[in-house]
N, C-alpha and C positions, 0 to 999 in steps of 0.2 A: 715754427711750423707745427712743431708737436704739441702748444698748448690748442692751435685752430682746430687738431682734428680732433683732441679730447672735445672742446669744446662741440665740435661738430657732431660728435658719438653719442654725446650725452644728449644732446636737443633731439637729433633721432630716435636714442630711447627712451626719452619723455614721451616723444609721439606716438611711437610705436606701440606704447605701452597704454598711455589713451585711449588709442584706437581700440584694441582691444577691449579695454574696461566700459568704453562708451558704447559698444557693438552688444558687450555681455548682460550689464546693468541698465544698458540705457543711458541718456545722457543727462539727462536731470537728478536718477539715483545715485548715479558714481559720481568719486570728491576726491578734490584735489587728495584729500588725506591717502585715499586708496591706491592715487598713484603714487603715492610717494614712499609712500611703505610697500607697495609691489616691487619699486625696484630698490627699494633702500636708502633713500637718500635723506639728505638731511632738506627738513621746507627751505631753509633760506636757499639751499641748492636751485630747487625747484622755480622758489619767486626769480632768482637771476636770468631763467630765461621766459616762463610767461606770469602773468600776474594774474589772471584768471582761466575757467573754463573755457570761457567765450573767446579769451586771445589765443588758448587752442583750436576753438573751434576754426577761427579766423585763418589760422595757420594750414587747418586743410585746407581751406576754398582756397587758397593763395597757390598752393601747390596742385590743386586739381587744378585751376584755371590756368597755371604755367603750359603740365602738362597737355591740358586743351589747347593751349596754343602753337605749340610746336606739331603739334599732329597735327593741325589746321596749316601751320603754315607749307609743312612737306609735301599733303597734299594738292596746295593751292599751285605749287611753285615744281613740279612735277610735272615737266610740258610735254611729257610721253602719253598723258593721259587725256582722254578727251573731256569736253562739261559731264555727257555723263556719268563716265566713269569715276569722276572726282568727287559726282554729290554723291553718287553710291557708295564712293569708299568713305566718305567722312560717315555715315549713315551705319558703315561694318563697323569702321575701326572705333567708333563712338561704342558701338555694340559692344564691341572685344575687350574694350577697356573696363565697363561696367559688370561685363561678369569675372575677366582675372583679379577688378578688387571689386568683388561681391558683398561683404563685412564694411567696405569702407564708405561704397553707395547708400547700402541701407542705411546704415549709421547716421553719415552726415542727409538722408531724406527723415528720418525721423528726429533728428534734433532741429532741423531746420522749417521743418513745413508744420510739424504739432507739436511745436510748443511757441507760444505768445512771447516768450522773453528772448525768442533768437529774431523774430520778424523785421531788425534791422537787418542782421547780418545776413536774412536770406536774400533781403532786397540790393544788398552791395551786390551778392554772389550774383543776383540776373543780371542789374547791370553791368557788372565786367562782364560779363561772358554777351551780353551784347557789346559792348565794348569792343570784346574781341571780335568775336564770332558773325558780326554784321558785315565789315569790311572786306573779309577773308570769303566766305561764300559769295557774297555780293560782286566780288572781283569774277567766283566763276558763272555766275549769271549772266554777267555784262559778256562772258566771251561765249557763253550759249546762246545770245541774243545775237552777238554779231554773227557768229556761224550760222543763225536760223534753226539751231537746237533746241533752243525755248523760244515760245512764241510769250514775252511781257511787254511791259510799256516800262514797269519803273521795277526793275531788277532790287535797290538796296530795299525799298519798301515790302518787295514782295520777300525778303531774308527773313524782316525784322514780322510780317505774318506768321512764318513759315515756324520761326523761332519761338514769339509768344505763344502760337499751339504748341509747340514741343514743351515747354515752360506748365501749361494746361495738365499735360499726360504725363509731367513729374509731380503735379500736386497730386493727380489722380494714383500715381503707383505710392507715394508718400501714403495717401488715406488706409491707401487696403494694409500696409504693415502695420496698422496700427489697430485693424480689425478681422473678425477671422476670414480667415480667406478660403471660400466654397465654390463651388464649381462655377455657381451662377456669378460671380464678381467676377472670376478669370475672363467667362465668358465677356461679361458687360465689359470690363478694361480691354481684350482683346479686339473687342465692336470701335472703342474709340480707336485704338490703336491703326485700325483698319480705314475710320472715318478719317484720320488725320492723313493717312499715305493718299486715299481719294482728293484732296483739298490739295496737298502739295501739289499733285502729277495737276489738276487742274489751274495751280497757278502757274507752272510752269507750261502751259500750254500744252502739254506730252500724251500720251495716250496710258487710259491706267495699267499699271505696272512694270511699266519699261525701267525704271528704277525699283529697285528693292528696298525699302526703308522700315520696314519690320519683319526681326527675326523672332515668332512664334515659341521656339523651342528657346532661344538664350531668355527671353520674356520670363517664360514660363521657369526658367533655373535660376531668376533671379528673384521669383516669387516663392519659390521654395525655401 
């Protein structure tokens, strides 16, 4: 048991230590080298648990997408709550998560969306997270439709909409990190951000606003 959890400590702060380095440098500037010598270890150390950048990178989507899913599924399976209050909380607690790890969003949006040599890995990371995330909404669609909460016809199709926009406004918040960011870009990302909650309430048949699906102020502290 005591070699599982060294073993366990050490891959932790391999990542941990990543993270950092890929948040500070960037992820194309910072090298295996830097984290190796950041926390000391010896490289063959290092290759025993990833073999490249990329199979770290790979290691966060796998642990965001975990984590996605278990939020997803608490709130899917949570029968105190009504359709609305469900898509609204996955809409918070989506929010909540993206700014307590602020460093880890940016990070993995600018290694994934600008640069050419991760554009597998960003395509694995949409598809799991449709993967996940289509079933698990789409469940609380279908129970909006039968209560006569949302007015659709085809609840999973209208997820997999709902989702490809959302997928839209991470290429979009991805662009601005990598350019300066002025008043007028907040503005124009805030307009999409705005165009997108219009488009959902109207798939869902709802009237606009009765869901909350963009927090203004957490936006704005994650562009910061």
């Amino acid at each position: 048991m005591r070699t599982v959890k060294k073993h366990d400590e050490r891959r932790k702060e391999i990542l941990k230590t990543a993270e950092k380095l890929f948040s500070k440098k960037g992820f194309a500037k910072a090298t295996i080298a830097d984290i190796i010598n950041t926390i000391g270890i010896a490289k063959g150390t290092f290759y025993h648990y990833y073999k490249s950048k990329e199979e770290l990178l790979n290691e966060f989507i796998y642990i965001e997408m975990e984590k996605t899913k278990e939020r997803l599924e608490s709130i899917v399976n949570d029968n105190s709550m009504s359709p609305y209050e469900k898509l609204a909380q996955i809409f918070r607690k989506s929010m909540h998560h993206k700014t307590i790890n602020k460093s880890r969003v940016k990070m993995l949006a600018k290694a994934l969306y600008n640069n050419d040599n991760n554009i597998v890995l960003l395509h694995k990371r949409s598809q799991k997270y449709l993967e996940i995330a289509t079933p698990l909404i789409g469940q609380i669609l279908k129970e909006g439709v039968a209560s006569k909460t949302f007015k659709l016809a085809y609840p999973i199709q209208t997820v997999d909409l709902i989702l490809r926009m959302s997928h839209s406004i991470d290429e979009n918040f991805a662009k601005m990190l990598t350019q300066s960011i002025t008043e007028e870009s907040i503005s124009d990302f805030l307009k999409i951000c705005e165009n997108f909650s219009i488009a959902v309430h109207r798939l869902l048949g709802i009237k606009e606003n009765q869901i909350e699906l963009i927090y203004k102020n957490e936006v704005l502290e994650l562009l910061n």
